[in-house]
N, C-alpha and C positions, 0 to 999 in steps of 0.2 A: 780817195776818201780820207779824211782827217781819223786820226783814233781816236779811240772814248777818251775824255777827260775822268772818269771818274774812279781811277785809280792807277797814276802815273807814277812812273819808278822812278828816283834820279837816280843814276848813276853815279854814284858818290861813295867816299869809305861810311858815312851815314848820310841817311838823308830827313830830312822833316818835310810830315806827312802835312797836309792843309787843310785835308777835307774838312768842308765844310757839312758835317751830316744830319742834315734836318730831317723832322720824320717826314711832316708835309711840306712840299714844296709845289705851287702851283703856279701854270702857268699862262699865260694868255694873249690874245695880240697886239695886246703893249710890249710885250715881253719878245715878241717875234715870229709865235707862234701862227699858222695861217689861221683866217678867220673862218669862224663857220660849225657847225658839229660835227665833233671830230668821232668817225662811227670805226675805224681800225689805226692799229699801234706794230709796226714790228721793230726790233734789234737788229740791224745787221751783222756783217761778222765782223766788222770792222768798230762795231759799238754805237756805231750812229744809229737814232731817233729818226722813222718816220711816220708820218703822221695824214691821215686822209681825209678829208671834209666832203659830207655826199649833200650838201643844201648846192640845188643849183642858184649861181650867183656869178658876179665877177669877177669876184677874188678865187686864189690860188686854189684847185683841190687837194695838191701833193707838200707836205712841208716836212722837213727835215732837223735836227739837231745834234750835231754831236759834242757835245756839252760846252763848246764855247759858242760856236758859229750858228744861225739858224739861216735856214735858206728856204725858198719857194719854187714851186714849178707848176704852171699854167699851159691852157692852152696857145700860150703867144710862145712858150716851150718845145713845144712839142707834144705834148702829154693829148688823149682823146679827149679828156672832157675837163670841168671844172668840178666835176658832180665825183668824187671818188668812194665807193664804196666799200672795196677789200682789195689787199695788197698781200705780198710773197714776195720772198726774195730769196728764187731758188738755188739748189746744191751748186751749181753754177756760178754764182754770183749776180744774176742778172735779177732786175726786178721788175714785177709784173703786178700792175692799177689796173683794177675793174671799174668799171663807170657806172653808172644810173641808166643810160640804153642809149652811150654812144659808142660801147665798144671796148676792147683791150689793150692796155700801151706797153710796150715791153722794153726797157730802158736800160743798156747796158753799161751807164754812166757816163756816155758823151752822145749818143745818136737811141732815137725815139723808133718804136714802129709799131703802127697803129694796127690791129685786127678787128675784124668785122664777120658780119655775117655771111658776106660775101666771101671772104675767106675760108671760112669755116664753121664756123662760131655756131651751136645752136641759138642765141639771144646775144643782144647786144644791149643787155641788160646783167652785171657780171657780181651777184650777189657776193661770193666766196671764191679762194682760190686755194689749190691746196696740191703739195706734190706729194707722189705716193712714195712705198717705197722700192721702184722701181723707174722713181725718176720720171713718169708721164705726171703731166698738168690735168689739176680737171677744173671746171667751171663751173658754178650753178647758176641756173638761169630760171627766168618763167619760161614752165612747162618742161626742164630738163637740164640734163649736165652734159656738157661736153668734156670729152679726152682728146689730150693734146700728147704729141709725143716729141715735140720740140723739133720737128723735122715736115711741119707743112701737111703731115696725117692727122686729120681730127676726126672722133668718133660721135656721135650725139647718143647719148641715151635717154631715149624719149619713147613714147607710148610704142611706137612701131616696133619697138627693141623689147617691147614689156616694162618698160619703168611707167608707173603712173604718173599724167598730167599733173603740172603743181610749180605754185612759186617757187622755188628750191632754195632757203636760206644759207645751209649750213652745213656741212659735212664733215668727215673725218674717217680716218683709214684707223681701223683698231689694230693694237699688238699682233693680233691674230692673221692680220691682213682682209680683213672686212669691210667692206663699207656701210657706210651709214648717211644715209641724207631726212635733211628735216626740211617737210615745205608748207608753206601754207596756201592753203584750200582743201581741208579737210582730206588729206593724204595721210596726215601723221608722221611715223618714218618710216623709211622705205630702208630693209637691209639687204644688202648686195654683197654675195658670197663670191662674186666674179664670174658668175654662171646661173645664179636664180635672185629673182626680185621678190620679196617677201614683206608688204605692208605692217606693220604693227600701230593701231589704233585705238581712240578707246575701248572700245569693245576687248580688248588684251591688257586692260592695265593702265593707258596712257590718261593724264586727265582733259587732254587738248590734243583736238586731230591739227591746230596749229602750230607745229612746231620751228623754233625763229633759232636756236641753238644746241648745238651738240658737243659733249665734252667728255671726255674720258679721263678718270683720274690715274694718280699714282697707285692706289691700291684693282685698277681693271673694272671700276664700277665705272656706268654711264648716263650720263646725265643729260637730261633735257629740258627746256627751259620753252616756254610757250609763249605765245602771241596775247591769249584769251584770256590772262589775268585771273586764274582757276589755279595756278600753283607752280611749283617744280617736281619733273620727276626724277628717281633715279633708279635703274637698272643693275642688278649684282650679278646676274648672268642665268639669276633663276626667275626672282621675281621684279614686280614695278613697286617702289614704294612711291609716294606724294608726300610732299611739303609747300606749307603757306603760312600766311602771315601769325599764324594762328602757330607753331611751332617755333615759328623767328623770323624768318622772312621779311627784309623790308617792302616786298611789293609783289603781287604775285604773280607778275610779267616778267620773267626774267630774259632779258638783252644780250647779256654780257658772262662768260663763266674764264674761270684763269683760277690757276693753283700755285701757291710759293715753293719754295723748297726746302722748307719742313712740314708741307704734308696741309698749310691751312686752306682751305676753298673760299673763293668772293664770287658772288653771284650780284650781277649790277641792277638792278630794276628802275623803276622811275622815281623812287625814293632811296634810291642809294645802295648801299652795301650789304649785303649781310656777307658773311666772314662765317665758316663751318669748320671746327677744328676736327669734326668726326664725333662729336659728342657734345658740343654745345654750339648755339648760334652765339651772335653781336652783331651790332649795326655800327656800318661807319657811315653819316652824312655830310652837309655841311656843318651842323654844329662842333664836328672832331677837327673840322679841317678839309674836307671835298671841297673841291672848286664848285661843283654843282652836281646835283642830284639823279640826273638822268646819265646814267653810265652807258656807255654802247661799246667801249672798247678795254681788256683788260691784257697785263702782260706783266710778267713776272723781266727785271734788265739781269745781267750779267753779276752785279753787286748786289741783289737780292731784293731789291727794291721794286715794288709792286708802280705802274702806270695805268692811271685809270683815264679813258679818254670819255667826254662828257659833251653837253650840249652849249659848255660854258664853257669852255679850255682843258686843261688835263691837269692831272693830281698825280705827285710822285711820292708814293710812302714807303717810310722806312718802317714792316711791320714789329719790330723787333722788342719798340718799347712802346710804343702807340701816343708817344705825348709831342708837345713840340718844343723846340728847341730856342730858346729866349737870350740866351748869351751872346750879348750885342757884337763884340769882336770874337773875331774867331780864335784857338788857339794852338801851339804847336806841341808834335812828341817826338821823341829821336831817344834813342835809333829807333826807327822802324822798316823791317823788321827787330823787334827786340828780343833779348835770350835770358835778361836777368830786370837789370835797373832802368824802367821806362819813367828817362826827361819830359814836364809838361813847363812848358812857357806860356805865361798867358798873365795879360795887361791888368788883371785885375785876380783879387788875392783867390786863391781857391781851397774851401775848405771841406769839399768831399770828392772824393773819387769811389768810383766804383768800376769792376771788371764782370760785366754781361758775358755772356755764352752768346751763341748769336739764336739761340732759341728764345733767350728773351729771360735765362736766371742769374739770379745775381753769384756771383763768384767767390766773392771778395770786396773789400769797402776799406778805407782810409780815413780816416778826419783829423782836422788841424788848425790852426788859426792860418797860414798862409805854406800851404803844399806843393811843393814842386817836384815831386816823385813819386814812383812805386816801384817795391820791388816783386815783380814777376814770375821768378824764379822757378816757382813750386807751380805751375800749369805747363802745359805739354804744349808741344807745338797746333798751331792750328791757329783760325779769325776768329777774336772777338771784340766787342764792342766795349771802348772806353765812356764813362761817363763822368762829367766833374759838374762840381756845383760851384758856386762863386757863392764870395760871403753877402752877398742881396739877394740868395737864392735862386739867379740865374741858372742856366744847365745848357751844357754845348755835350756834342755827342761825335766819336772818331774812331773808326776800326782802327786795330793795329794786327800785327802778324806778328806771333811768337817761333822762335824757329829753335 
């Protein structure tokens, strides 16, 4: 695996930093990207981009980037299908593509190996994939989930077990070590203590027995997102509250849920974003910058940048200032890491600087008729976001590290 490009060291007594930090960046298969609706997104640990397309077709379902190179993987690969649904890439290293109902690929970076029902599998149909924490794989399928335990023992949990019949979206293992599945056909969710199955439906709260996603946030609230365009819910551990377009909500299907890491929630629908800091909504769509409006895949990267996968290609924001980034050449700063006096080189005069927090407040400001400095000094070690203006009112955007 190649490493991230997106924040490389040089090895130098200084080095200049290059990044280029656009808020939005979007991408598409001009760009390299596979074609098709990209419906999951994960980070490997190596920092590479991948990317899954469930429209059955003949192009690639598995595509990949790690910020310079893009590459594909097809069934002329080895991969089960073209049709890719959800993807993992377990504590192990290895990565595992769910298909549309041809099955599972498990791919340890040089050799394929396809799973079926024949194998094991309850459905060969492989909605979700999700490790616990205990290191078994589980599966959701129509009509059930299967447990894998990476050793050729698969478990089905299905009506005969006590789980109710049902499309099975989406699942997730809570802090607590609980499960949770969402399916549609009027199931709703199903919680799984590891020993009892316990439906929760409207009739308790929920505004849709179709549940299509499940998410658990940073503060142990849980959230569900439905099929039937009736709203979103969320769970505190006591009660169910609803939310819809009617509160802020761009759509009241929600596909898609992903949290950054300061604490704001993006729930994706077919009109796009809405964004929850815990007290207020916003919408992002295309008009901010989304490549396209139908969201199905969200993921916070390594450098804080939110990836949204879309029916159109994927969108990479940087939520920090929300604007975009118009400074035609890019520019440089050194040292970076910096301790006092942070150098900016850049082809065109610059007559504001500003020092963000990476929460998104301004710090500190500079202005000048042609600036090629700040001094730093009085801030504490830690990332934040540089910002300059040029004298046309352009604006380029660059972490640095204060040390």
């Amino acid at each position: 695996m190649k490493k991230s490009l997106f924040f490389p060291l040089c090895m130098a007594f200084f080095f200049v930093c290059t990044l280029h930090a656009q808020t939005w960046t979007n991408y598409t298969s001009n760009d390299g990207l596979i074609d098709g609706y990209i419906s999951s997104i994960i980070q490997d640990s190596d920092g590479t981009f991948w990317f899954g397309d469930w429209v059955f077709d003949t192009s690639a379902g598995i595509g990949s980037f790690d910020g310079t190179n893009w590459n594909s993987f097809s069934t002329d690969d080895g991969a089960v299908s073209n049709a890719i649904f959800s993807m993992l890439q377990d504590s192990q290293g290895t990565y595992w593509f769910g298909s549309i109902d041809a099955g599972l690929s498990k791919f340890d970076g040089t050799d394929w190996t396809t799973y079926t029902m024949i194998d094991g599998l309850f459905g060969d149909n492989i909605y979700h994939i999700l490790e616990d924490k205990d290191n078994y794989l589980w599966f959701c399928h129509f009509g059930g989930v299967t447990k894998y335990d990476g050793n050729n023992n698969w478990v089905s949990l299905d009506p005969t077990q006590g789980m109710p019949a049902a499309q099975y979206f989406t699942q997730i293992q809570d802090r607590e070590g609980n499960f949770w599945f969402g399916g549609v056909g009027d199931v709703g969710v199903v919680f799984y203590d590891t020993s009892v199955f316990t439906t929760i439906t409207t009739a308790d709260g929920l505004s849709s027995n179709d549940v299509y996603v499940i998410f658990q946030d940073s503060n142990d609230n849980i959230w569900f997102g439905n099929y039937d365009n009736v709203g979103l819910d969320r769970y505190n551990g006591t009660s169910i509250s609803t939310f819809t377009v009617a509160d802020g909500l761009s759509g009241n299907s929600v596909r898609a849920i992903g949290e950054d890491s300061i604490g704001n929630l993006y729930f994706g629908t077919n009109f796009g974003l809405s964004v929850y800091d815990g007290s207020q909504w916003s919408i992002l769509d295309t008009t901010d910058g989304l490549i396209e409006n139908h969201v199905r895949a969200i993921i916070e990267d390594d450098e804080g940048n939110m990836w949204f996968g879309t029916w159109g290609g994927v969108s990479k924001y940087n939520p920090t200032l929300g604007v975009f980034e118009t400074l035609e050449e890019s520019f440089t700063i050194y040292p970076n890491p910096a301790s006092s006096i942070l150098n900016i080189n850049a082809k065109v005069s610059i007559t504001l600087i500003q020092l963000y927090s990476m929460d998104g407040k301004e710090l500190t400001s500079l202005k000048g008729d042609q600036l090629n400095s700040i001094d730093l000094s009085a801030f504490p070690s830690g990332s934040y976001l540089l910002k300059v203006t040029s004298v046309d009112n352009k604006v380029g955007f660059q972490r640095v590290l204060l040390r």
